[in-house]
MARLUM-504736 format. One record per residue (C-alpha): x, y, z. Coordinates in steps of 0.25 Angstrom, whole numbers, padded with zeros to 4 digits. Each point is the difference from the previous one (the first is absolute). Layout:
// MARLUM-504736
REC,x,y,z
REC,X,Y,Z
...
END
This chain:
// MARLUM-504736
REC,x,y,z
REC,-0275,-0087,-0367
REC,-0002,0002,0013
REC,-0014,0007,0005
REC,0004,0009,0011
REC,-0014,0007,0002
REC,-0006,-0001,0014
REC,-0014,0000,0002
REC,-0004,0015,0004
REC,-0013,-0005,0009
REC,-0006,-0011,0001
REC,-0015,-0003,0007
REC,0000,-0008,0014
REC,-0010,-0013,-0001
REC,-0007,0006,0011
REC,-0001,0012,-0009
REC,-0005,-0006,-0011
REC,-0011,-0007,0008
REC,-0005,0013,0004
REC,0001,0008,-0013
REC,-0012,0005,-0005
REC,0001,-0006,-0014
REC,0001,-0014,0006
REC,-0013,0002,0007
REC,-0006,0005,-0014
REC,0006,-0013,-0008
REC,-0007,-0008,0012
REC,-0012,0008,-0005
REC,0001,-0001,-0013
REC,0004,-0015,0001
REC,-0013,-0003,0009
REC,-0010,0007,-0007
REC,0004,0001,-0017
REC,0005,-0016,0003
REC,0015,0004,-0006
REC,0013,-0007,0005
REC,0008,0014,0000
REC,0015,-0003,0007
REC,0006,0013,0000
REC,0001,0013,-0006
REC,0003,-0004,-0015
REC,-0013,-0009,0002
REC,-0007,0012,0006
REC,0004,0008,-0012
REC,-0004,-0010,-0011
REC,-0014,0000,0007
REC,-0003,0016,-0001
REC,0003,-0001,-0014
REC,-0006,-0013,-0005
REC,-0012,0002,0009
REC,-0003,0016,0001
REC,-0013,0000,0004
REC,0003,-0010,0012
REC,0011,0008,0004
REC,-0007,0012,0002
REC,-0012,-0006,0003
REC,0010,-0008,0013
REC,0007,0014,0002
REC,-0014,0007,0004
REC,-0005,-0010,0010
REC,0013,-0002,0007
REC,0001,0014,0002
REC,-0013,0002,0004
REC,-0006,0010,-0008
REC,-0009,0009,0006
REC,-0013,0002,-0009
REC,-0014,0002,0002
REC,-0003,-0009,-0016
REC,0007,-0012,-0004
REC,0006,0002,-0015
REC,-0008,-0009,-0010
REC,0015,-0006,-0005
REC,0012,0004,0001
REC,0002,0005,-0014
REC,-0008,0003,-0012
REC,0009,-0005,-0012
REC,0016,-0001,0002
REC,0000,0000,-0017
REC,-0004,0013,0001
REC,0013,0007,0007
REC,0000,0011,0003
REC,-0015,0004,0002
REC,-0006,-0012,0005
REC,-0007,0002,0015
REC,0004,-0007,0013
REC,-0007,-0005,0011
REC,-0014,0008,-0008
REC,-0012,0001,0011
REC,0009,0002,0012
REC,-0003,0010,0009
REC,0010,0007,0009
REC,0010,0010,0007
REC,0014,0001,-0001
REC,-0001,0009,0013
REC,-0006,-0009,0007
REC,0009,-0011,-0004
REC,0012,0008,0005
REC,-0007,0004,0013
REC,-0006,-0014,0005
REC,0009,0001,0013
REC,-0005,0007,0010
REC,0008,-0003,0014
REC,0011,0008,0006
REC,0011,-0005,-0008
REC,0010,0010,-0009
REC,-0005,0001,-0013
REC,0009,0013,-0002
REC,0014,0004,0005
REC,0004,0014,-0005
REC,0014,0006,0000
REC,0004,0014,-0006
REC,0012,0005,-0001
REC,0000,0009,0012
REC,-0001,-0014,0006
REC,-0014,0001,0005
REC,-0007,-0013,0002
REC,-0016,0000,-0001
REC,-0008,-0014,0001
REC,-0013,-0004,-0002
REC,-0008,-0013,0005
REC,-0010,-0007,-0011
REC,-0011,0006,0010
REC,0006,0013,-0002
REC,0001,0000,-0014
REC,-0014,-0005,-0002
REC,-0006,0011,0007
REC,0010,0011,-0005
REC,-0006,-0007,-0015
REC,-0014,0000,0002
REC,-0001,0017,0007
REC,0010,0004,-0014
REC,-0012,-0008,-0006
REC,-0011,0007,0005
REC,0006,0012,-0001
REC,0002,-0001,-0017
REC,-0013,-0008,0000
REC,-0006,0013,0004
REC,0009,0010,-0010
REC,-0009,-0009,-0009
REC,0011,-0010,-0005
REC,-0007,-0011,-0007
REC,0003,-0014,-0008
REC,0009,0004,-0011
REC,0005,0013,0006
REC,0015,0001,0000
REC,0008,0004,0012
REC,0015,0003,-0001
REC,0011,0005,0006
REC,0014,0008,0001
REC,0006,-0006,0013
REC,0012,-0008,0004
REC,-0001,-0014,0009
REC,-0006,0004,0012
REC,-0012,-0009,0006
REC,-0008,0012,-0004
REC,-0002,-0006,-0015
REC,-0003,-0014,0000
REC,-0010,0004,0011
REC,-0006,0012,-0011
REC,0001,-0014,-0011
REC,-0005,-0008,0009
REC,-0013,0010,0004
REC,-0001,0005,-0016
REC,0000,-0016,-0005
REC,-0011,-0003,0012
REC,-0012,0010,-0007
REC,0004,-0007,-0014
REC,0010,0014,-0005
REC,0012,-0001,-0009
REC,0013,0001,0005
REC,0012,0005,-0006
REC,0015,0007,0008
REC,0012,0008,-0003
REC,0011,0001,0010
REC,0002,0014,0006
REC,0013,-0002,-0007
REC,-0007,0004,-0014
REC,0001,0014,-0006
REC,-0014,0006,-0002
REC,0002,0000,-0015
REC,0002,-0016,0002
REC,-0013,0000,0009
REC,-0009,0006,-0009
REC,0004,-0008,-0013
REC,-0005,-0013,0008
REC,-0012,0005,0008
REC,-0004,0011,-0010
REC,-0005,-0014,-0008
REC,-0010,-0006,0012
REC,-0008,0012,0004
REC,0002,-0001,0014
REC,-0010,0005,0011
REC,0009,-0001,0012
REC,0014,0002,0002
REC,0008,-0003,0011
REC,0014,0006,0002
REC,0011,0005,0011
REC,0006,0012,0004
REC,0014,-0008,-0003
REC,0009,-0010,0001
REC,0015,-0003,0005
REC,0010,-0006,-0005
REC,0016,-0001,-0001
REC,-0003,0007,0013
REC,-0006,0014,-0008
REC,-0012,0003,0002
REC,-0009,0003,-0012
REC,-0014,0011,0000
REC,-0009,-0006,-0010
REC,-0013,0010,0002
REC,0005,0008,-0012
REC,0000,-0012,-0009
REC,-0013,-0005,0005
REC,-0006,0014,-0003
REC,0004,-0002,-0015
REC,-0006,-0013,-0001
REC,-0012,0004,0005
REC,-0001,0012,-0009
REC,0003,-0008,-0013
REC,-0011,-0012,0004
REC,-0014,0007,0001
REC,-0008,-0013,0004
REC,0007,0000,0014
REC,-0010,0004,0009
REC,0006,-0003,0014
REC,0016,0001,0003
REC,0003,-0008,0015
REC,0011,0004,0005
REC,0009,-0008,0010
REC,0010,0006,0009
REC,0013,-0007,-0001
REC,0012,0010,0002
REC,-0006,0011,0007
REC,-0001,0000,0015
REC,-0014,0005,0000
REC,-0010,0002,-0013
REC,0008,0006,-0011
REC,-0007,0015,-0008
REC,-0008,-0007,-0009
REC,-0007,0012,-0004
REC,0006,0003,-0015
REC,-0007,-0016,-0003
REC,-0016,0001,-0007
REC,-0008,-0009,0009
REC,0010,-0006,0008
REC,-0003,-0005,0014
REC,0013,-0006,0010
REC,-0003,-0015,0002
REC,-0005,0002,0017
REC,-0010,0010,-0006
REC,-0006,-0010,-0011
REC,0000,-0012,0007
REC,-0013,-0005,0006
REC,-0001,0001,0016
REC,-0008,-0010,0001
REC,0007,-0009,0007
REC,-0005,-0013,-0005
REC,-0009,0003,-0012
REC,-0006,-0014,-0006
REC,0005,-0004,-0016
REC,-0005,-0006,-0009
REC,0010,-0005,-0010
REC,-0006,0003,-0016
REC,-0002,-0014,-0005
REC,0006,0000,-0016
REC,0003,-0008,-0010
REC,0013,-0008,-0002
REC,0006,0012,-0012
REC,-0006,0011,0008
REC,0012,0011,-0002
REC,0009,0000,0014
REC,0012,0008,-0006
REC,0003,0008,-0010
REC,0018,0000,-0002
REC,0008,0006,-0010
REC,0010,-0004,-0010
REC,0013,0009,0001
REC,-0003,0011,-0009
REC,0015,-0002,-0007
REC,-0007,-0003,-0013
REC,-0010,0011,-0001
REC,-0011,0003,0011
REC,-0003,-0010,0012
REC,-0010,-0011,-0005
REC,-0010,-0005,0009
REC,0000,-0013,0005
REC,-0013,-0006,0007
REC,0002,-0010,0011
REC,-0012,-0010,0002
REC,-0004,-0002,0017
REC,-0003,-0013,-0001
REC,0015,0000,-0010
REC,0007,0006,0011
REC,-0004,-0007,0012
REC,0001,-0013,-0006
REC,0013,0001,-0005
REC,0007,0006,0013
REC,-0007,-0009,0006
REC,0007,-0013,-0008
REC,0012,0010,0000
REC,0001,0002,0016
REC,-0005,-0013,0003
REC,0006,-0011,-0009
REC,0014,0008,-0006
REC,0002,0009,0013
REC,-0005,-0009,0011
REC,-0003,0011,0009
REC,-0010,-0003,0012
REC,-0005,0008,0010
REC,0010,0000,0009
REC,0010,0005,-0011
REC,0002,0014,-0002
REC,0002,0005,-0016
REC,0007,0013,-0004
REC,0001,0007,-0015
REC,0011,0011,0001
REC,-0008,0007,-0013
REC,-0009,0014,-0001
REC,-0014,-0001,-0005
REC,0004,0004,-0015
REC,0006,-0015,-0002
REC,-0009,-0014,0001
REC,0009,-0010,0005
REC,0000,-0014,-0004
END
């Protein structure tokens, strides 16, 4: 029988030869002395040779760190449990902010069809003032930081400054009813929570002061409440919230305070997520920093092939991890 089917895409030789994963089997080919052809090859590799694999993956990615690991793991027999790259110490903020020129590092559009940017410079300085200023609330190594906010450049730069002192992170989408909210963060004890005075969308526009309040009431470890301004012309009545603070007010005004990025271990805790709760309450579900950077790193770089001239976009709210 006839085979009718037609290639959807197919990659230009020029493409291929300037493909991230090429570069890293010319790596890997170079320095572990393997003969890897393609992606089948590539495959057999990360399997039959784990601790190359990820030993390869962090040195062509260039992994920031201030200590080299010992090894790469522990014991693969004991799975899971065993301990990767043990003796490394590093930062995943620090990792995510190593660019520091004036190209984009975020493109924001609502649906009011407002656009905000912001440069690598920018967004470095923006981190290290929302870092002195929890650094001063007292927030220290271990601390989790959370929040109840949609997409806006706002929360990664309040991730970005929480995971920099060595806190915990963990987000709800605004999206959430409070009930839903306080079942997942009433579990981490959070010091700080940043939230929003709303969100649109399908063109209707959603108050969510009231919702925060609740939360807050039910979570009595939240010290500090931040609150950014998102669909209100000028700084929304935030009055009725315990210890809440708008984001213009919190954020340091020093204008290039120094940072020093806390140096932990590989397993230090980055984020705290959460099963779906549609089988009884949310569970918790610990995210390693060194796990996470790795692992988007080999994700963005070898199955993605993003570089820096490409621009990446998730349509998703902070309640979801996308994979």
């Amino acid at each position: 029988m006839k085979d009718d089917r037609k290639k959807l895409w197919e990659p230009s030789e020029d493409w291929i030869k300037n493909a991230n994963i090429t570069r890293f089997i010319e790596f890997v080919n170079r320095e572990y002395g393997q003969n890897i052809k393609g992606g089948k090859d590539l495959h057999k590799f990360s399997v039959d040779k784990i601790e190359d694999f990820w030993d390869a993956m962090w040195k062509f990615s260039d992994i920031i760190a201030s200590k080299p690991y010992d090894k790469v793991v522990e014991d693969l027999s004991v799975f899971p449990g065993t301990k990767w790259f043990p003796g490394a110490r590093l930062n995943f903020a620090e990792n995510l902010l190593k660019y520091k020129d004036n190209q984009l590092a975020f493109i924001f559009q609502g649906e009011t069809k407002v656009t905000k940017q912001m440069t690598y410079a920018e967004l470095n300085k923006t981190v290290a003032r929302l870092a002195k200023s929890l650094k001063e609330l007292g927030i220290k190594v271990g601390d989790r930081v959370v929040s109840y906010i949609p997409n806006l450049i706002e929360t990664p730069i309040a991730m970005l400054a929480a995971t920099a002192i060595g806190a915990t992170w963990a987000s709800c989408g605004a999206e959430l009813q409070p009930s839903a909210v306080i079942d997942r963060f009433g579990q981490i004890e959070p010091k700080v929570m940043f939230t929003v005075d709303g969100y649109f969308y399908r063109g209707k526009e959603f108050n969510i002061i009231n919702n925060a309040k609740a939360v807050i009431d039910a979570i009595p470890s939240i010290e500090k409440v931040v609150v950014v301004s998102y669909i209100s012309q000028n700084k929304p009545d935030i009055s009725t919230i315990s210890n809440a603070v708008h984001w213009d007010d919190f954020i340091s005004k020093d204008e290039e305070p120094a940072l020093k990025f806390e140096q932990l271990p590989f397993d230090h805790p980055l984020y705290v997520m959460f099963s779906s709760g549609t089988t009884g309450a949310p569970k918790c579900l610990v995210q390693s920093a060194g796990g996470v950077l790795i692992n988007h790193l080999k994700e963005l770089i070898l199955s993605t092939d993003v570089k820096r001239s490409d621009v990446i976009n998730y349509i998703t709210a902070p309640s979801w991890m996308m994979v």
